[in-house]
N, C-alpha and C positions, 0 to 999 in steps of 0.2 A: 572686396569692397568694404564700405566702412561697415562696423558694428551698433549704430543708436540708430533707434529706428522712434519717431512718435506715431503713434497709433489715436488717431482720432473716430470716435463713437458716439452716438446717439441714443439717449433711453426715449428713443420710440418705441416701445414692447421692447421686447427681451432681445428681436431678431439680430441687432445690429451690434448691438456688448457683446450676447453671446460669441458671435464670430468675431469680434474684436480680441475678445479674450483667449479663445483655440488660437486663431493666429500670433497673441503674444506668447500661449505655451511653448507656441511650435518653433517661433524665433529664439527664444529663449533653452531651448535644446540645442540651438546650432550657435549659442556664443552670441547674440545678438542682445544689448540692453536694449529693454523697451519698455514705453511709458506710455499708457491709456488717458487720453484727455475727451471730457464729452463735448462735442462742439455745441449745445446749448449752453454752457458754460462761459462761454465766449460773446455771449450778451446777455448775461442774465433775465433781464426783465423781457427783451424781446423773444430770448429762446423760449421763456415758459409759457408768452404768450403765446408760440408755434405748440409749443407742445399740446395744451390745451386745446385750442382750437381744433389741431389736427386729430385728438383723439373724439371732440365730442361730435364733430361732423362724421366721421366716422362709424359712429354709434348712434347720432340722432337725426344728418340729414347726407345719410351716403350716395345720393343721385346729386348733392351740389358736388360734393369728392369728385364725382365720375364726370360734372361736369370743368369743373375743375382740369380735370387729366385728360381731357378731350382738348382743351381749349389748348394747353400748350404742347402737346402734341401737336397741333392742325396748325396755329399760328402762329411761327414761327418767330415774328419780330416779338413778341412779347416776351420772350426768353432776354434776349440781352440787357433790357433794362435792369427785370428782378436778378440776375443774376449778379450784376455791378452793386443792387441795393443791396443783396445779403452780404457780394464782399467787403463793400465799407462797413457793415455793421458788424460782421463776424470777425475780419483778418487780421486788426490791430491786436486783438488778444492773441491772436493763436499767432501771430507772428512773433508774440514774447516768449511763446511753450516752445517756438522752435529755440529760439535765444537761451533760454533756460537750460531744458534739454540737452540742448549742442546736441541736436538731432543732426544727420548726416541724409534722412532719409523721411516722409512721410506718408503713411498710407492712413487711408480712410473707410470706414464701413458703413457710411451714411450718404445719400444723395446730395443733399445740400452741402454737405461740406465738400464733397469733391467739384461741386459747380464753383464754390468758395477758390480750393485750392488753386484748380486748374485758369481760372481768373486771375490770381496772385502767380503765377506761373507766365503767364502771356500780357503782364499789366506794363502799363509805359511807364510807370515812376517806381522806384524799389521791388523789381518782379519780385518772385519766391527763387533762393539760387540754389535748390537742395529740389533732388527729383520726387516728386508725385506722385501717388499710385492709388488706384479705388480698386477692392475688394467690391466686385458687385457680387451681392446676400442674393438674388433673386435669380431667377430662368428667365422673365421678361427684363429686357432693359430699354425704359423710355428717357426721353430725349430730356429728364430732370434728373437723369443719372449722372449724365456722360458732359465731358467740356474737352474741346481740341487742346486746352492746354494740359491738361493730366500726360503724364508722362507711360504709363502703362496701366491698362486693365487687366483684372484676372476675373477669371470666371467660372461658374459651379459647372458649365456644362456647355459639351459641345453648340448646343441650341441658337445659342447666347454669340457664339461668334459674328456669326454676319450682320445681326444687329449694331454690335456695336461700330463692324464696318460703314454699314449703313448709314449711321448717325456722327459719326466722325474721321471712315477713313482710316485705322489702324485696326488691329488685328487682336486681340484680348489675347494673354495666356489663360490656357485653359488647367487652372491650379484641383480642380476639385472642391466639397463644400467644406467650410471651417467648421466642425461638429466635435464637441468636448469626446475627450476617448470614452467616457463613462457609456455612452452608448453605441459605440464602437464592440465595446466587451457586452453590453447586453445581451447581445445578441447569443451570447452561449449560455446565459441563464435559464437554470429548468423554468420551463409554462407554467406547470401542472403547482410549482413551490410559490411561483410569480402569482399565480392566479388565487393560490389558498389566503396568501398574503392577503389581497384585498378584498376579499369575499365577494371571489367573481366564480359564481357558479361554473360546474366543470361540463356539466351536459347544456349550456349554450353556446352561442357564438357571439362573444363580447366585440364590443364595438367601442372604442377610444372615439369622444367625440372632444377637440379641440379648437381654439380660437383665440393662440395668442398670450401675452399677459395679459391685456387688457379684457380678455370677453370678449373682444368685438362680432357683432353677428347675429345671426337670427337660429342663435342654440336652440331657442323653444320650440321650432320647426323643426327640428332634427332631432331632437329627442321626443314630441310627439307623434314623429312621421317613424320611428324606429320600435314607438310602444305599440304600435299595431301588428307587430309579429312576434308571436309568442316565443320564437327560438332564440331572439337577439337580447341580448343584455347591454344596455347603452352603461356607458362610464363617462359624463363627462368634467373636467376640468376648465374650471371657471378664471384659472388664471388669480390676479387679485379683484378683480369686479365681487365683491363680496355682495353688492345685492342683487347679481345676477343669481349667483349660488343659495341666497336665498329663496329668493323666486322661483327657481327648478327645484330646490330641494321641496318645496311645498306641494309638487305635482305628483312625486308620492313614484314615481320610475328610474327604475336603476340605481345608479348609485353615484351622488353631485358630490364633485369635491370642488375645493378652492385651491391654492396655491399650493403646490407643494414640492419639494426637493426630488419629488423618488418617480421621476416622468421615466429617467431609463427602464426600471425597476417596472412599472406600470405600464408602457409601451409592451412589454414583452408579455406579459400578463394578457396585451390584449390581441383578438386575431387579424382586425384588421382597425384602420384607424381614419377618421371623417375628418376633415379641416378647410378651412373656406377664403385663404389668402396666399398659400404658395410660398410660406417663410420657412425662417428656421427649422419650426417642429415638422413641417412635411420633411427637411432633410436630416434632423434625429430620427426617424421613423426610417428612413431610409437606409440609416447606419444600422438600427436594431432589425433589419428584416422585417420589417413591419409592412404589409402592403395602404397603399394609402388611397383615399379615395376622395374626390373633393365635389361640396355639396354646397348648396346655396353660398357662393360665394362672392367678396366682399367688392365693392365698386373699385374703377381705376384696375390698381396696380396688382389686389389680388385676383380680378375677371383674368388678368393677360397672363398672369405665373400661374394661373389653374390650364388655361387653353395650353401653353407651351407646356405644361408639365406631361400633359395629353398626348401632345405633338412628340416629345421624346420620350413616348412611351414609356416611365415611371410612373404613373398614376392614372385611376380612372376616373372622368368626370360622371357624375349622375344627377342629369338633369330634371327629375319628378321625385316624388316620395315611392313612387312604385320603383321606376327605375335604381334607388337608392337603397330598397331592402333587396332587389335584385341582386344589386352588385354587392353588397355585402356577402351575402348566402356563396356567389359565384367565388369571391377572392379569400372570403374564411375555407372556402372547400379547397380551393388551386392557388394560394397566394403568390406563386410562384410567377404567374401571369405579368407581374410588375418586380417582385420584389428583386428577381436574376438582374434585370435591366438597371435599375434603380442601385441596388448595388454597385454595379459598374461605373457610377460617376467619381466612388472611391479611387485615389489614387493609391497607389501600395505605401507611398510615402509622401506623405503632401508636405511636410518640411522642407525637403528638396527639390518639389516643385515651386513651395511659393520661394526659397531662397533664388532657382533659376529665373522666378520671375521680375525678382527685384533688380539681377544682374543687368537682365536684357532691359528694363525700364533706365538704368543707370548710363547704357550702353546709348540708348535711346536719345536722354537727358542730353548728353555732350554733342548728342550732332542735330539739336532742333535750336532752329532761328526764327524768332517770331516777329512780325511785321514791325517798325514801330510809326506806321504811319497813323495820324489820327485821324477818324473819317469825319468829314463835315456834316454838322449840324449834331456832332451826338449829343451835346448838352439837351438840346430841345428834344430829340426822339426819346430820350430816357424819361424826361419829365412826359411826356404823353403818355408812351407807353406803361409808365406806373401808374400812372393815373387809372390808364384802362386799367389794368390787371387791379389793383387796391377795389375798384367799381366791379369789376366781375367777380372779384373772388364774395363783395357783399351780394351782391344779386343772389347769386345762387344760396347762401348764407340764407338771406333772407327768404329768400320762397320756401326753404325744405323745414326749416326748425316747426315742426309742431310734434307733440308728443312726449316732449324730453319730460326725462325724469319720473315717466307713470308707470308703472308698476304693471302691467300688461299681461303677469301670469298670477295674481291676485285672484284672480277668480276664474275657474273653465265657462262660467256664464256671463254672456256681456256685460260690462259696468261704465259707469259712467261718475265725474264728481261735478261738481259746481261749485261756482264762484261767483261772487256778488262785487263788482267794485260799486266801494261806498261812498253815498254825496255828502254835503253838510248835515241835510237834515235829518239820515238813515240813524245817525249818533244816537241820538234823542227820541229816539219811536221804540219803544218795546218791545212792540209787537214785532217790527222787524228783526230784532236783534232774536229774540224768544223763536222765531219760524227758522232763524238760521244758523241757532245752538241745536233746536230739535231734531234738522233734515241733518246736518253736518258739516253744513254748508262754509266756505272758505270766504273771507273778509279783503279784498283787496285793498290793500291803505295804500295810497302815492307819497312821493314826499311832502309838497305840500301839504296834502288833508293831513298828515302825521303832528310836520310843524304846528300847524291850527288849533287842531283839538288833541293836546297830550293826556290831560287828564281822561278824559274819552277815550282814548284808545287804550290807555288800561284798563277801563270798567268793563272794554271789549273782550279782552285777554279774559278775564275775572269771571265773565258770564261764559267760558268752555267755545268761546268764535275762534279756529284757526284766521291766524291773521298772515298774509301773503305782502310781500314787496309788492308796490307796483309802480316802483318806479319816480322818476320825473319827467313830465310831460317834457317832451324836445321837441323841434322843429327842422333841424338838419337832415339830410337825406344821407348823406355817408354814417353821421355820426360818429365815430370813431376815434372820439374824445371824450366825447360827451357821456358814454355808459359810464366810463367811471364816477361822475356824480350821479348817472340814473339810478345804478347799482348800488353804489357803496355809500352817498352819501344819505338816501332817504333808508335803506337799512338802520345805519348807524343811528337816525330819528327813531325809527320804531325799536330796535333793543333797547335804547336809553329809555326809553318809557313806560315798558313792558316789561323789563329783567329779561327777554329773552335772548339764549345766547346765539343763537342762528334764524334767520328768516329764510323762507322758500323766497326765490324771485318770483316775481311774474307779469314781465312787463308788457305795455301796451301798445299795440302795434306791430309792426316789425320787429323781426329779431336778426341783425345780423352778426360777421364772426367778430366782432369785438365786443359787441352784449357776452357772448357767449365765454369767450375769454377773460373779461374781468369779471364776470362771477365765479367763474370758477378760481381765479386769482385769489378773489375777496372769501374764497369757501363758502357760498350759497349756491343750494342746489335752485336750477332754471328749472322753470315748467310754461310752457307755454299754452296760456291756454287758446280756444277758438271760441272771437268773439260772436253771440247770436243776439238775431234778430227776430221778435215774434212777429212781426209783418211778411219777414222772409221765408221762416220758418228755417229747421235744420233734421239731417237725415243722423242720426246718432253712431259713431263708430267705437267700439271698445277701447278704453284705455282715454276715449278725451277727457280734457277738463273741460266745462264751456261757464262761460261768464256772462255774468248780464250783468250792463250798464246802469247801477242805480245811482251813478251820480245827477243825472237828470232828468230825474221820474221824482212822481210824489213820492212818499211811502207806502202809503196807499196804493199806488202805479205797481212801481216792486213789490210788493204782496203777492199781486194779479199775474206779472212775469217766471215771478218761484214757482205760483202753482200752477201753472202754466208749464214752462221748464219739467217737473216734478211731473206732470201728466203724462208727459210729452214722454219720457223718457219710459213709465209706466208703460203705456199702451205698445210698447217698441218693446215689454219684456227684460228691458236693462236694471240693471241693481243703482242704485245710487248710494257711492262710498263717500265714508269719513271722507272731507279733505287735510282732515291730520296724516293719510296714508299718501299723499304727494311730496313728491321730492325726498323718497324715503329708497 
């Protein structure tokens, strides 16, 4: 069959390059040219707003994620609309990489592009005429994996077959996982050299805690739930999240790293290994012998590759912090329990598998006929069902974001910050300004009040007030236009007047995923804070920010609310932090 192959990738974390990449080694040993394109590349401005999005929900409101993966899971018609909305917005580029290329063949390592391909594949005007293939990265595969027009699936593991039957009706080659050879060969590295290497004591039982490139996860639980036994040594690897890595490094246990090149090298060094999503590094772990163990794990896609990783016996799940120094102790003493099995998903030669599997996909290609009837009324079902899906994906958006950006292992003692949004007449009182330099307190400016009073809002800056975005008031209930001036353009009021070169957001109201995405766009860290009420009162949580309304209060009034606030949080035993240490 032909030799050009495009290989389409995703920098969602590392999981999906990385196997992008092994796979192009391994073609690339058998004569094959082949050329990596990332499919967020294929709409710039909309990819990065996937990208974004996807990572801060993720990390800041992961039950909307899970509601999210429930919802198209369960409801079926909302799949075909988003699936036609991503192929007009993704295929016209990636239909020029195939043009370009003189690709012959295209496989992909990312969900949404294969729902893309396979789309372009079964489409009624210019199908795709070159055959289709997904590289499924994961042991669960859900129904945003998979599309009837993809020409052939491959898959890490026996598990994985019937599902994909399941959901579409064909049969996946089972190729093995794509894992760079470096940790392939790990696995014959001395411990005892591995271990001196990172000054990982020889008389414990070290514990690799991972989560990704990005950090995603509730690390701090896992390495306080692991500092309660005196035999374990945590190691955990922060990925690029650098203020994760700071934040753990400050708890003063084990030994926190950041990014770093030498995971083979480190794997091996340790005896068993913690992860909380069922990607990539559980299947490098796999390749180094590493027994793997998965622990608070992440909404969606990583619950279901932790449960089937269970189900096919390579991994053990530990569902308590007892339960999780248990299994440690158990697989440092016997790792063998997982690591025999887990091994086994290794093919002896997966070049030759994944070459068989392109055949039989090619083979596949020349004898499928796809409908081309058009069903009535799609115009109008697609515009509904986007509508729904664009509305659900904000809902959930909206209800989870609280928290973002606070700093949560600052302190082993509860803390709390505060925040003041300011009225006209806060500007001009002293005494308020003087109460909320002293406590530390954070200065919400909106765009308007910004515009109004410039010269005021540098004398703010001047007197030592963190000052915080807070937006422009809107009225829309999607909004999903409108953040861009909430965000960026009363920012751009307050730096111009302040010299400052970045402002915290922190807007009012609701936050849904396009707040969330064009700050991170614009590079302002989001915080959200929770607005109170001294009528209603509030039960204080670690890590909130909470804000009082002093746009329309006396000054006088706000005086009464801070020390009030400030009481409040006293008698509850809480610290109240700088709000210079938000969105840090």
């Amino acid at each position: 069959m032909s030799k050009r192959v495009l290989l389409v990738s995703a920098r969602m974390g590392a999981g999906h390059d990385g196997a992008a990449k092994e796979l192009a080694r391994l073609l690339g040993e058998r004569g094959y040219e082949v050329e990596i394109r990332d499919f967020l590349d294929a709409a710039p401005v909309f990819g990065r707003f996937l990208e974004r999005t996807y990572e801060l929900q993720l990390d800041h409101a992961p039950w909307s994620y899970e509601a999210l993966f429930r919802l198209f899971a369960t409801f079926r018609p909302i799949k075909p609309p988003i699936v036609t909305l991503f192929y007009l917005i993704f295929f016209p580029r990636m239909r020029r990489w195939v043009k370009e290329t003189g690709a012959d063949a295209i496989i992909t390592t990312y969900p949404f592009a294969s729902l893309v391909l396979g789309r372009a594949r079964r489409a009624l005007l210019r199908p795709l005429k070159i055959p289709a293939y997904t590289f499924l990265t994961d042991f669960s595969v859900h129904t945003m994996w998979v599309d009837e027009g993809v020409d052939t699936y491959m898959a890490v593991h026996n598990i994985s077959v019937a599902q994909v039957e399941k959901l579409v009706g064909m049969t996946p080659v089972v190729t093995g996982p794509a894992v760079a050879q470096a940790f392939r060969e790990a696995g014959a590295l001395d411990r005892a050299e591995a271990r001196a290497r990172f000054g990982i004591p020889a008389d414990k039982t070290s514990a690799l805690i991972v989560a990704g490139s990005w950090g995603v996860g509730d690390l701090r639980d896992t390495l306080l739930s692991l500092s309660a036994s005196d035999d374990i040594f945590p190691v955990v690897v922060c990925g690029r999240n650098e203020p994760l890595r700071a934040s753990l490094s400050r708890i003063g246990v084990g030994l926190v790293l950041g990014w770093t090149d030498q995971m083979p090298s480190l794997m091996r060094a340790c005896d068993v290994m913690i992860q909380n999503a069922g990607g990539l590094t559980a299947l490098e772990a796999f390749a180094t012998h590493v027994p793997v163990i998965s622990y608070n794990p992440i909404k969606g896609h990583g619950l279901r590759n932790v449960m089937e990783m269970e189900a096919a016996g390579v991994s053990l799940w530990a569902r308590t912090r007892a339960e999780l120094i248990e299994t440690v102790h158990e697989l440092g003493a016997n790792p063998e329990l997982t690591t025999r099995r887990a091994a086994g998903v290794f093919h002896s030669d997966p070049g030759a598998a994944l070459e068989d599997a392109l055949v039989i996909g090619a083979m596949r290609a020349r004898g499928r006929n796809y409908s081309r009837r058009r069903p009535a009324g799609l115009a109008l079902r697609f515009a509904a069902l986007a509508i729904l899906a664009i509305t659900a994906l904000n809902i959930t958006v909206n209800a989870a974001t609280q928290q973002i950006n606070v700093d949560r292992a600052a302190l082993k003692t509860p803390f709390a910050y505060a925040l003041v949004q300011l009225g006209n007449q806060d500007f001009a009182d002293p005494q308020v300004l003087a109460t909320m330099s002293r406590l530390g307190i954070g200065a919400v400016v909106t765009g308007p009040l910004a515009q109004q009073y410039p010269t005021d809002l540098a004398e703010l800056q001047a007197s030592g007030i963190t000052i915080l975005n807070g937006g422009w008031p809107m009225n829309s209930g999607l909004r999903l236009v409108a953040p861009i001036e909430a965000a960026t353009k009363a920012a751009r009021l307050i730096t111009e007047e302040t010299g400052l070169t970045q402002v915290t957001y922190a807007p009012q109201g609701l936050v849904n995923s396009a707040d969330i995405a064009w700050a991170s766009i614009d590079h302002q860290a989001l915080v959200k804070p929770v607005m109170i009420d001294r009528k209603a009162g509030f039960l204080p949580h670690s890590g909130n920010a909470y804000e009082i309304d002093g746009a329309n209060v006396t000054p006088a009034e706000l005086l009464n609310e801070i020390s009030w606030l400030t009481q409040e949080l006293h008698n509850s035993q809480f610290t109240l932090l700088p709000s210079s240490g938000l969105g840090n």
